[in-house]
C-alpha positions as a Markdown table, in Angstrom:
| # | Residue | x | y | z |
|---|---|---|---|---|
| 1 | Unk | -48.6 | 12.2 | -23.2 |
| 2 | Unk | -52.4 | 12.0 | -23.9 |
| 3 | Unk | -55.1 | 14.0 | -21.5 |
| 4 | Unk | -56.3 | 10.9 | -20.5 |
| 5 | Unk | -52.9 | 10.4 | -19.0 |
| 6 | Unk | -52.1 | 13.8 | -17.9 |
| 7 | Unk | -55.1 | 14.0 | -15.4 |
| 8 | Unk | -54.0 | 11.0 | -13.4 |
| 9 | Unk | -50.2 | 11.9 | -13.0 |
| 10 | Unk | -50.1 | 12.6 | -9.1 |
| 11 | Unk | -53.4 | 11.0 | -8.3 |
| 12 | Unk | -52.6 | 7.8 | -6.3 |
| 13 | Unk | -53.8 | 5.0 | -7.9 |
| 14 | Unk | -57.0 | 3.0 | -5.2 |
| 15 | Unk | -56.2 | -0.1 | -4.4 |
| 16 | Unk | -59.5 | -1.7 | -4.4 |
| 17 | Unk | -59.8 | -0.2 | -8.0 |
| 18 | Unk | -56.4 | -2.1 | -9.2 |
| 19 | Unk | -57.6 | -5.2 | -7.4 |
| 20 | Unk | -60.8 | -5.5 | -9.2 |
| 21 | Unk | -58.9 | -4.4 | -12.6 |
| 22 | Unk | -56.6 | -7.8 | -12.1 |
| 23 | Unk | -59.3 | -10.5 | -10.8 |
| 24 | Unk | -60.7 | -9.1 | -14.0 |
| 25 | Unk | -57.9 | -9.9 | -16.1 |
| 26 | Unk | -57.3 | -12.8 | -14.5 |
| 27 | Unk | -60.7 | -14.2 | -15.4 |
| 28 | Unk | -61.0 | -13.0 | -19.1 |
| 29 | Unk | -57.2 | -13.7 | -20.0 |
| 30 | Unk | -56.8 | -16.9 | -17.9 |
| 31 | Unk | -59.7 | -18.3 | -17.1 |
| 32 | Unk | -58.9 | -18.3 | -13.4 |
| 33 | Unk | -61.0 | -17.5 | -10.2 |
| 34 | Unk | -58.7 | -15.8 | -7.4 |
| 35 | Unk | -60.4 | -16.4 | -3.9 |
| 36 | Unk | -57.3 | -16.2 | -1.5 |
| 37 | Unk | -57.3 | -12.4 | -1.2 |
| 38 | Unk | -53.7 | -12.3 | -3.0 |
| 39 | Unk | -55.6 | -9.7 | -5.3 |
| 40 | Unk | -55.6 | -7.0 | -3.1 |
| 41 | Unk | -52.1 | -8.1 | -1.6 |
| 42 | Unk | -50.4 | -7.4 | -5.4 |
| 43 | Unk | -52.8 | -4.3 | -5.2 |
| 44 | Unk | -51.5 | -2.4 | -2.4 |
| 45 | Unk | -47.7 | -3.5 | -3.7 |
| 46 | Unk | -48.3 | -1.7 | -6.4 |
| 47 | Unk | -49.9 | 1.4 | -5.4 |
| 48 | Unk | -46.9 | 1.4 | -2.8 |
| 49 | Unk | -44.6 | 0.9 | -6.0 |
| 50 | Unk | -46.1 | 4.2 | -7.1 |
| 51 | Unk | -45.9 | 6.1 | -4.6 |
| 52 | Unk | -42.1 | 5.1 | -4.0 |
| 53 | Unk | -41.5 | 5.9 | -7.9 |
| 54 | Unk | -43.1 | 9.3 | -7.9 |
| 55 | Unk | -41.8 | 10.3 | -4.6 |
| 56 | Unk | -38.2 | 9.9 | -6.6 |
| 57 | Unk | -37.5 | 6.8 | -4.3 |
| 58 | Unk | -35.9 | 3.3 | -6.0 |
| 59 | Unk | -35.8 | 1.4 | -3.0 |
| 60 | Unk | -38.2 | -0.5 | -3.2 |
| 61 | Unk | -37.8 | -1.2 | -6.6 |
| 62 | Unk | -34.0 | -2.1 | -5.9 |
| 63 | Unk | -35.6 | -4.4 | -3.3 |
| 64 | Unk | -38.5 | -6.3 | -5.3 |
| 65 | Unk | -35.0 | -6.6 | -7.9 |
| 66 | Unk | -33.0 | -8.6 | -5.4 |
| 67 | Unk | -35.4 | -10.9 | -4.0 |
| 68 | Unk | -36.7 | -11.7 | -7.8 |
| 69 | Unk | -33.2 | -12.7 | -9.0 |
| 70 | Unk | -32.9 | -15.4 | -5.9 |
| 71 | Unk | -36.5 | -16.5 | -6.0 |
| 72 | Unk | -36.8 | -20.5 | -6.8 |
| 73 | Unk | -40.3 | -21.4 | -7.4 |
| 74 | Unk | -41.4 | -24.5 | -4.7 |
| 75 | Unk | -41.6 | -28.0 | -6.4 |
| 76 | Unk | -44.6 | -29.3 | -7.4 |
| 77 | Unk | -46.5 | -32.2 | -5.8 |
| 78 | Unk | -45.1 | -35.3 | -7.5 |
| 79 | Unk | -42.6 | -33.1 | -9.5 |
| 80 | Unk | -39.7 | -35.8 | -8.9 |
| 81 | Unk | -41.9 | -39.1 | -9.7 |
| 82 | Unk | -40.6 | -40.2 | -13.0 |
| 83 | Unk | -42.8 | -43.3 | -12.2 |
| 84 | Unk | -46.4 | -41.1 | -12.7 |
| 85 | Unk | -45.8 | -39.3 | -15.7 |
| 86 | Unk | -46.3 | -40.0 | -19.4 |
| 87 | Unk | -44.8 | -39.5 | -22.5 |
| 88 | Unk | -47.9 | -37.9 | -24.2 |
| 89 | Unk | -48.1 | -35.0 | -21.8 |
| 90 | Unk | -46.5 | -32.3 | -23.3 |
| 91 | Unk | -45.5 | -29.1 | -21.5 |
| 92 | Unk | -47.3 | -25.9 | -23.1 |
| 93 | Unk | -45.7 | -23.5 | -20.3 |
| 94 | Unk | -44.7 | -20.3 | -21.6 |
| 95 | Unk | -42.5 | -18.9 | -18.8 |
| 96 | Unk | -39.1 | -20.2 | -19.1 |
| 97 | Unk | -37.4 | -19.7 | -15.8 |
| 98 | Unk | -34.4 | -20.2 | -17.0 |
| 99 | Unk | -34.4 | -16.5 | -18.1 |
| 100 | Unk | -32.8 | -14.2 | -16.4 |
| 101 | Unk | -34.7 | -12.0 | -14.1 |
| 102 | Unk | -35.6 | -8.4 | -15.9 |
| 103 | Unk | -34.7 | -5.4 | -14.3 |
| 104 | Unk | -37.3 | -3.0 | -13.3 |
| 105 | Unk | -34.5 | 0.3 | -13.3 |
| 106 | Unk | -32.2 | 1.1 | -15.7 |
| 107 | Unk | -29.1 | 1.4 | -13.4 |
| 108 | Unk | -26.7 | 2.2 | -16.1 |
| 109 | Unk | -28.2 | 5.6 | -17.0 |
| 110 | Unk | -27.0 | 6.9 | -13.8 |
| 111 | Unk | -23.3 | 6.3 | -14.2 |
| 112 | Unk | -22.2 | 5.1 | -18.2 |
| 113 | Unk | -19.3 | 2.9 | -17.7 |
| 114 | Unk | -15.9 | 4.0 | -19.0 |
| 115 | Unk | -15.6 | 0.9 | -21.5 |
| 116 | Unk | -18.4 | 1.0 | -22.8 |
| 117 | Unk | -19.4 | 3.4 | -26.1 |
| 118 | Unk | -22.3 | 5.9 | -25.4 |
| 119 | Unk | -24.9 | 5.2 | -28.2 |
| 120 | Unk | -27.9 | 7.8 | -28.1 |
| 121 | Unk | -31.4 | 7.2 | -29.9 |
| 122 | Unk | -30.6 | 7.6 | -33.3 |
| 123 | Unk | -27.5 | 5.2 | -33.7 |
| 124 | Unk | -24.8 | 8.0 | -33.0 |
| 125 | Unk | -22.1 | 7.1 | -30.6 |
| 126 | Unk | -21.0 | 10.2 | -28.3 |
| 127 | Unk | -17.3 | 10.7 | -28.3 |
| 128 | Unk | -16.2 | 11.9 | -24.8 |
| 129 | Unk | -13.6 | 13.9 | -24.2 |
| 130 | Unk | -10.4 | 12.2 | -22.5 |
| 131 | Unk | -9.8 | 13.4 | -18.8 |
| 132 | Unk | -6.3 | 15.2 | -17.9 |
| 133 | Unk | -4.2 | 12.8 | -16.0 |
């Protein structure tokens, strides 16, 4: 870990700091003005995300998790016409929401499942020792 680094580690992150950090990404890397306050609402998630995180807590985390994996995005406007659209638009998206949702936690650090090998960083699986039965 760098010194840059090491001086913020239990300083909480300011929310107003993180919310003009993303309206500023949002403009150079999209091109789009934000003007309905949602900046400052993903701000203070996140600085509650970090406090939850270095507090040692994962419910939160556990909880952004579950409601991800059953979020459907709302329809369009005109979504379902098949009567407005053309052949020559073509769709550039890059999200593919077919994907599966990523987890945030590693939950199978905590408890490695019986059937499956242990494989540590350099390649080498760890041979456990059989339990007495």
């Amino acid at each position: 870990m760098s010194t840059s680094q090491s001086q913020f580690i239990g300083i909480p992150p300011d929310a107003s700091y993180i919310e003009e950090m993303l309206l500023q990404i949002m403009v150079d890397e999209f091109e789009v003005v934000l003007e309905d306050n949602s900046a400052y609402e993903v701000a203070r998630d996140v600085v509650r995300l970090w406090e939850d995180v270095c507090s040692g807590r994962d419910a939160l985390v556990k909880e952004w998790e579950g409601q991800a994996g059953r979020y459907v995005p709302p329809a369009e406007e005109g979504e379902g016409d098949l009567e407005d659209s053309s052949d020559d638009e073509s769709d550039d998206s890059d999200v593919d929401m077919d994907e599966d949702v990523p987890q945030l936690l590693d939950h199978s650090r905590h408890r490695p499942r019986v059937d499956e090998p242990e494989v540590d960083e350099e390649g080498f699986t760890t041979v456990r020792r059989q339990g007495r039965r």
